[in-house]
C-alpha positions as CSV (number, residue, x, y, z in Angstrom):
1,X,-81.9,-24.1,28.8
2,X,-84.5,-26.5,27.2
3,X,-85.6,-27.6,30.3
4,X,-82.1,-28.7,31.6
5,X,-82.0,-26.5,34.2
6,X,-85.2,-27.1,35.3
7,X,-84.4,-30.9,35.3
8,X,-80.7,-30.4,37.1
9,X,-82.5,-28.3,40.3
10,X,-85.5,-30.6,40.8
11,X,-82.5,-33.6,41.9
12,X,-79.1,-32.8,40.6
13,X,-77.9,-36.7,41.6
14,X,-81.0,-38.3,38.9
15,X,-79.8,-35.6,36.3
16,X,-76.7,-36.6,36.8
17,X,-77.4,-40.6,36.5
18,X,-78.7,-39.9,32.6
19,X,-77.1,-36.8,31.2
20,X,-73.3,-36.2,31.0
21,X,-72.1,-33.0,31.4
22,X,-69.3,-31.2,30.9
23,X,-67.8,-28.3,32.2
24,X,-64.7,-26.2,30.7
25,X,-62.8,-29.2,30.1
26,X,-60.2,-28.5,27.8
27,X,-61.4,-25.1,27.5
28,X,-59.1,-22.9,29.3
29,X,-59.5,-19.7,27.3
30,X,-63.7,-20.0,27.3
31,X,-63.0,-20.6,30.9
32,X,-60.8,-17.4,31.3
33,X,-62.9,-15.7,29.5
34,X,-66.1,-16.2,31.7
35,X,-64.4,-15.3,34.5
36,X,-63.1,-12.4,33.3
37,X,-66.0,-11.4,32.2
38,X,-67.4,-11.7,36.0
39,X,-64.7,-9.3,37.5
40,X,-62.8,-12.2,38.6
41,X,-59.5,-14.2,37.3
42,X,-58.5,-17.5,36.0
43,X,-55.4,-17.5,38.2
44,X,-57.2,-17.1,41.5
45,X,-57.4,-19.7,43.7
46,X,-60.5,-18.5,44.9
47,X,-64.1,-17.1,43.7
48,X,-66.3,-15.0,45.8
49,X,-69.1,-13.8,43.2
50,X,-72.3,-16.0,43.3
51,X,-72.8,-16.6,39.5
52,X,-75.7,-17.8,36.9
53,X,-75.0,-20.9,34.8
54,X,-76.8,-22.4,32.3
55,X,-76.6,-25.9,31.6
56,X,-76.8,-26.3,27.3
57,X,-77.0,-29.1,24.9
58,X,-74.8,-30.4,22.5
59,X,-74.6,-32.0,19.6
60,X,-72.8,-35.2,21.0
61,X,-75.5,-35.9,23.1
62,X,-74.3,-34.1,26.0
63,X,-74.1,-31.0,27.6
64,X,-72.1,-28.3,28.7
65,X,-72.7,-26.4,31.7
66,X,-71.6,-22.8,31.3
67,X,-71.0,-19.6,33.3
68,X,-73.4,-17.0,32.0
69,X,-72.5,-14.0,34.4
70,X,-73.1,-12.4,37.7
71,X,-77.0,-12.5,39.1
72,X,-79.5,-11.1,36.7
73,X,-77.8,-12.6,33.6
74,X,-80.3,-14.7,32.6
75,X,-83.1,-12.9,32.3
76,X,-81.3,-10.3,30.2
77,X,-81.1,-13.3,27.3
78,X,-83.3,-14.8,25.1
79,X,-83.6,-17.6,27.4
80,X,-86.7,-18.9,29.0
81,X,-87.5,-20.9,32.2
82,X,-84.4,-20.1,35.4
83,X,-80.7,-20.2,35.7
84,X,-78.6,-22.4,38.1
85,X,-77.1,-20.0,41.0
86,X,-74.3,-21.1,42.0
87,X,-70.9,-20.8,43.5
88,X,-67.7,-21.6,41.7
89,X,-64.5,-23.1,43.3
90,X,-61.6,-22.7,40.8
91,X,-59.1,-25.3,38.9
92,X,-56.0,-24.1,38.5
93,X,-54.1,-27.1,36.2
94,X,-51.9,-29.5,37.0
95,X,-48.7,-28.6,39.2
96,X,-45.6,-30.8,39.4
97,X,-45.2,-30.3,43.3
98,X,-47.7,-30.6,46.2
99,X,-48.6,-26.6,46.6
100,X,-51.7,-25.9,48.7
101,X,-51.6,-22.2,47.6
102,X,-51.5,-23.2,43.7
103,X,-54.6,-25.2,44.6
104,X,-58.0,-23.8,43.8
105,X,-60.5,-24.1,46.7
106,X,-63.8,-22.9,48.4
107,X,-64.4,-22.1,52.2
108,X,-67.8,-23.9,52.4
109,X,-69.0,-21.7,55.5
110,X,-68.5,-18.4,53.2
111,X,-71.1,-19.6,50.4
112,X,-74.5,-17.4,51.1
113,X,-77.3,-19.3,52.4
114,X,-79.2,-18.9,49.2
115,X,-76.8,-20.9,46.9
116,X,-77.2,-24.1,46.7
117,X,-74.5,-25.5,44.4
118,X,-70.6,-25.2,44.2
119,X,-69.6,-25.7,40.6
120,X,-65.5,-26.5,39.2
121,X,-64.1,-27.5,36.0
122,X,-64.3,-30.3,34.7
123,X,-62.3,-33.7,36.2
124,X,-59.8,-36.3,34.3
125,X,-58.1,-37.7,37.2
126,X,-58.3,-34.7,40.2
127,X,-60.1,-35.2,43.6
128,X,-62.1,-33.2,46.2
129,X,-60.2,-32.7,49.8
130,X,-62.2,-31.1,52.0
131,X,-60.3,-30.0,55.6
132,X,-61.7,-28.5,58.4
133,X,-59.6,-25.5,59.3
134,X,-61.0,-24.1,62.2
135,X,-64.4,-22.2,61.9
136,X,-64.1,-23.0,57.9
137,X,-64.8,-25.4,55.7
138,X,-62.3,-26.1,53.2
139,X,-62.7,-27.7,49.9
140,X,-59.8,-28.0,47.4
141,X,-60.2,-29.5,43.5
142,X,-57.0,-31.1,43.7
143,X,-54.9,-31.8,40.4
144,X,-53.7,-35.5,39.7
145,X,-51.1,-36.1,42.2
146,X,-49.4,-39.2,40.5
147,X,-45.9,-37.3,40.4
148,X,-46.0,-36.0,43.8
149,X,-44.1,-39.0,45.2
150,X,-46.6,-39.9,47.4
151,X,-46.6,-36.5,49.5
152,X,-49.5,-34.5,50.0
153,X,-50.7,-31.1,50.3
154,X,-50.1,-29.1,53.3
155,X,-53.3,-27.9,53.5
156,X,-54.4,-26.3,57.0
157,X,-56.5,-27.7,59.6
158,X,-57.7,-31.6,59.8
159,X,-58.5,-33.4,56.8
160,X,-61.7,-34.9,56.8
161,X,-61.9,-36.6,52.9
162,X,-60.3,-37.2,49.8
163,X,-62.3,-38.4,47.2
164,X,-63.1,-38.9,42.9
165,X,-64.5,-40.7,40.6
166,X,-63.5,-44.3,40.3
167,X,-61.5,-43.6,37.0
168,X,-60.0,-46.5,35.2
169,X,-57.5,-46.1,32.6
170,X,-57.6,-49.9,31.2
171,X,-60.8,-49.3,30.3
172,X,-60.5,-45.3,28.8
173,X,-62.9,-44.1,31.8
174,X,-60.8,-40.9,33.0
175,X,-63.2,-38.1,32.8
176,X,-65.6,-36.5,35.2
177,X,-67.6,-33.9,36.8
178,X,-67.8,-33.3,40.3
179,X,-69.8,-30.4,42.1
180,X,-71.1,-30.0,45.8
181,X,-75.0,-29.2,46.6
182,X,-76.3,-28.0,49.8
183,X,-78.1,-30.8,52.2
184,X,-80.3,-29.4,55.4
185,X,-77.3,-27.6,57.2
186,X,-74.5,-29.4,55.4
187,X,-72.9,-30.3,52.1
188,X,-72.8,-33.4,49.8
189,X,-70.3,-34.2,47.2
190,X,-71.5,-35.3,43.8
191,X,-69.4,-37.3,41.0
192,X,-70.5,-38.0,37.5
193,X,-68.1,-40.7,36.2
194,X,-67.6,-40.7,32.1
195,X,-66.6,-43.0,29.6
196,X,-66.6,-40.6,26.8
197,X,-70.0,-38.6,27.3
198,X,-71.9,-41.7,28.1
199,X,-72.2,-42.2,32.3
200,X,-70.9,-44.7,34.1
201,X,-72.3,-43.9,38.0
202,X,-72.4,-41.2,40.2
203,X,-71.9,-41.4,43.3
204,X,-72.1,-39.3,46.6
205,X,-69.9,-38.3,49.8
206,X,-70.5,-36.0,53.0
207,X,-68.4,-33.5,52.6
C-alpha cells in the first residue's frame, strides 16, 4: 500500500533498516480475527494457507503489516500496485512452563516454492529456534522464557539456533519484528530491533 509493498519485496533487510513495522502486537482479537477470517485459528500452533498481506501506514510514522486474506485478496480491494505472499507461523502468548506443543512453529520444507516470506506476530522479548527434525525444517517463535528456570523446550530433532533482537530493558528497547525470507535454496532470518517505532538495527541469521 502506497508503495510499501513494492519497497518491502525489492530488499526486505533495507526496508527494514528505515521503516518500523509492526505486526499484531497487542492486537490479539485483530489477530484472531484475520485468521479466522482465513479458515484458520488463533489457537493453532500451525498455519498451512499461503496468505496476502499488506504492509500500511500509520499515523505514528510507522506501519502495520496486516493479513488481508487468502490469494486473490488484493486485487478484490481498492488497492493498487501487489500484495506480499506469504506464509504465517503462529504466536501463541506467553506460557509459564517450557511446552513445545503450546509453541507456535513452521516446518520450513512445507512452505511452496513460490513464497518467499514467513511472517509472525510481533516480538517484545521472544526468539526464533529453528531445529532440524529429520527431513524438516523446524522453526518455532518462542515466548520469553525468563520463568522457565533455565530449561528449555523439548523440541524434536537437533537444534541448530536460537536467536532475537538484542533487546535492552535499561534502555526501554524491548520490541521487535522478526520474519524469515527465502535465500537461493535456503532461509534467512530477519530482526528489526525497536525503541518505540524508531529502529535501532536489524540484523540477519541462517536459519
Amino acid at each position: 500500500m502506497n508503495g510499501h509493498n513494492a519497497r518491502f519485496i525489492a530488499n526486505p533487510k533495507v526496508y527494514l533498516g528505515t521503516t518500523g513495522v509492526e505486526c499484531y502486537n497487542i492486537k490479539a482479537a485483530a489477530l484472531k480475527t484475520a485468521l479466522t477470517t482465513v479458515g484458520g485459528s488463533a489457537d493453532n500452533a500451525t498455519c498451512d494457507t499461503v496468505l496476502e498481506f499488506d504492509l500500511q501506514p500509520q499515523k505514528g510514522g510507522y506501519v502495520s503489516l496486516v493479513i488481508l486474506g487468502k490469494v486473490g485478496t488484493y486485487g478484490k480491494t481498492w488497492r493498487h500496485g501487489r500484495p506480499i505472499v506469504g506464509s504465517w507461523m503462529p504466536y501463541l502468548g506467553q506460557i509459564g512452563s517450557p511446552n513445545a506443543s503450546k509453541i507456535g512453529r513452521i516446518d520450513l520444507t512445507s512452505v511452496p516454492d513460490n513464497v518467499n516470506y514467513v511472517f509472525t506476530a510481533g516480538l517484545g522479548g521472544c526468539n526464533f529456534v529453528v531445529c532440524q527434525d529429520g527431513g524438516h525444517k523446524m522453526v518455532y517463535h518462542e515466548p520469553t522464557a525468563a520463568e522457565w528456570g533455565g530449561t528449555d523446550p523439548a523440541y524434536g530433532g537437533a537444534r541448530l539456533q536460537k536467536v532475537g533482537p538484542a533487546y535492552n530493558d535499561a534502555t526501554m528497547t524491548v520490541g521487535g519484528f522478526g520474519m524469515l525470507m527465502r535465500s537461493g535454496a535456503g532461509w534467512k532470518i530477519l530482526f528489526q530491533l525497536l525503541k518505540g517505532v524508531t529502529v535501532v538495527e536489524v540484523t540477519e541469521y541462517d536459519a
